[in-house]
C-alpha positions as CSV (number, residue, x, y, z in Angstrom):
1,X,19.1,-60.1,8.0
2,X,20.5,-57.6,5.3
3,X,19.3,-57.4,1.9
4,X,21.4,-56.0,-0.6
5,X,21.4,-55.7,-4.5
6,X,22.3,-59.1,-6.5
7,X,23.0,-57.3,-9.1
8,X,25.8,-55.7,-7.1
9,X,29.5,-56.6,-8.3
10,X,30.4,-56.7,-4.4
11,X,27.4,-59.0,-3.3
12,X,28.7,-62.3,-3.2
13,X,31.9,-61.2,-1.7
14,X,30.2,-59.5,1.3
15,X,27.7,-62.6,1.9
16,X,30.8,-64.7,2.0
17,X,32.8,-62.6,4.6
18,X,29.7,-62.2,6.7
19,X,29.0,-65.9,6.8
20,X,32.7,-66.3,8.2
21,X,32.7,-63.4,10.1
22,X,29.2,-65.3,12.2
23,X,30.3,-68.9,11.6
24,X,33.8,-69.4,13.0
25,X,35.7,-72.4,11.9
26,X,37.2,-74.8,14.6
27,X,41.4,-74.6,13.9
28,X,41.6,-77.9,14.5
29,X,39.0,-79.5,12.1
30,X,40.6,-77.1,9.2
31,X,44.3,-78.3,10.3
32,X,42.6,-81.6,9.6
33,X,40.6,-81.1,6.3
34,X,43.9,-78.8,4.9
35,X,46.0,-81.9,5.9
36,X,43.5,-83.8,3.8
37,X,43.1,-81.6,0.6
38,X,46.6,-81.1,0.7
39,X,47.2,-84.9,0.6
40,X,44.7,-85.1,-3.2
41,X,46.9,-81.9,-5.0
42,X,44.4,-78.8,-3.5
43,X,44.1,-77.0,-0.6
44,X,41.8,-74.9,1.6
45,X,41.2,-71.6,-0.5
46,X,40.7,-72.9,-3.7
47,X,38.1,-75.7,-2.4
48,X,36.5,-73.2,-0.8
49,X,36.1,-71.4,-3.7
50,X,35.2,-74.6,-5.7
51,X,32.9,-76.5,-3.3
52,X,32.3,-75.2,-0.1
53,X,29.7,-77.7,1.0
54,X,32.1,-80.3,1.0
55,X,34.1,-78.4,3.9
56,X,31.2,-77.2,5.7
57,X,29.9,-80.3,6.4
58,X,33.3,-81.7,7.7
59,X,34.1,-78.8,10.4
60,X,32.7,-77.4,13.2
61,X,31.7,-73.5,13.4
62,X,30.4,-71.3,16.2
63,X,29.6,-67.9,16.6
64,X,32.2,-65.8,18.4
65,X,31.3,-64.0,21.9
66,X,29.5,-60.6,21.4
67,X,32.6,-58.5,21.4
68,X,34.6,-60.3,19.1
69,X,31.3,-61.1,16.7
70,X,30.6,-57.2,16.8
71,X,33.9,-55.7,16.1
72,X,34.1,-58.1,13.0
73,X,30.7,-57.9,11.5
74,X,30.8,-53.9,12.3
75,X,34.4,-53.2,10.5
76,X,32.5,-55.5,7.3
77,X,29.5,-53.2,7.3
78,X,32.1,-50.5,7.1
79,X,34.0,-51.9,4.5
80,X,31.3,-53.1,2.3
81,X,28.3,-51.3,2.9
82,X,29.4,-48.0,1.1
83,X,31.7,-50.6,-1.6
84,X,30.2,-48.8,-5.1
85,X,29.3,-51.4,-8.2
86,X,31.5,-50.6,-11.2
87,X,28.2,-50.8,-13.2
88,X,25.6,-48.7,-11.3
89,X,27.6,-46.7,-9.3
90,X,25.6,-47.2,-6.3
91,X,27.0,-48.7,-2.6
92,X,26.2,-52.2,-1.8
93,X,24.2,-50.8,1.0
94,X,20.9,-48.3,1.0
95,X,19.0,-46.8,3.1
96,X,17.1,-50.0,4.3
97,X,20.3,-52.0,4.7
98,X,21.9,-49.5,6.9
99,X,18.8,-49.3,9.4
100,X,19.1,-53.1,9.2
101,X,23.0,-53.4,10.0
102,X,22.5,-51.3,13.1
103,X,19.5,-53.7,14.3
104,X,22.1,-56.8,13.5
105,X,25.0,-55.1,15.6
106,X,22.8,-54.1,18.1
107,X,21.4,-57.7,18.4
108,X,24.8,-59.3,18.6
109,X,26.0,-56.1,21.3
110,X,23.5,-57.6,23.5
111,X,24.3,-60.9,22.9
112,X,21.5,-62.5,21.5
113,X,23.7,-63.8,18.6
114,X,26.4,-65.4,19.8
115,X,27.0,-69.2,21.0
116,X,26.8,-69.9,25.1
């Protein structure tokens, strides 16, 4: 969808907001799976951090309606797409990436995004 630098300090951070700003997590399987890591010493956060497959694969997501999916995903873009690296000095987002934000809002705007 949007490529930006790798070698930008802000990178992963942004990929992982923007995967949880499209893929909502069903409250009631992470009420269950906190109840769980809770129960072996951890908790939601830190296995996140850790091993997010393993939490993935035991909840349900969906994509928010377009309204909701655009006002999230359009305040990120905002936040992180002019983010400088400590190293080059540089935002997270050029040229390219900022034409290809406003395709991606403009796609979920209409709808084309989000889950029926």
């Amino acid at each position: 969808m949007i490529r930006v630098s790798l070698k930008h300090g802000m990178t992963k951070k942004f990929s992982l907001r923007f995967r949880d700003a499209m893929f909502v997590v069903d409250l009631g399987d992470k009420r269950l799976v906190s109840q769980y890591l809770e129960s072996i010493g951890t908790d939601w956060e830190s296995y996140m951090v850790r091993n997010p497959d393993f939490i993935l694969e035991r909840i349900r997501r969906y994509i928010p309606p377009p309204e909701e999916l655009y006002k999230s995903v359009s305040m990120l873009f905002m936040l992180y797409g002019p983010a400088k690296c400590v190293l080059s000095e540089k935002p997270l987002f050029n040229e390219d990436a900022w034409s290809a934000s406003k395709h991606v809002l403009e796609e979920i705007r209409l709808g084309h995004v989000s889950d029926v």
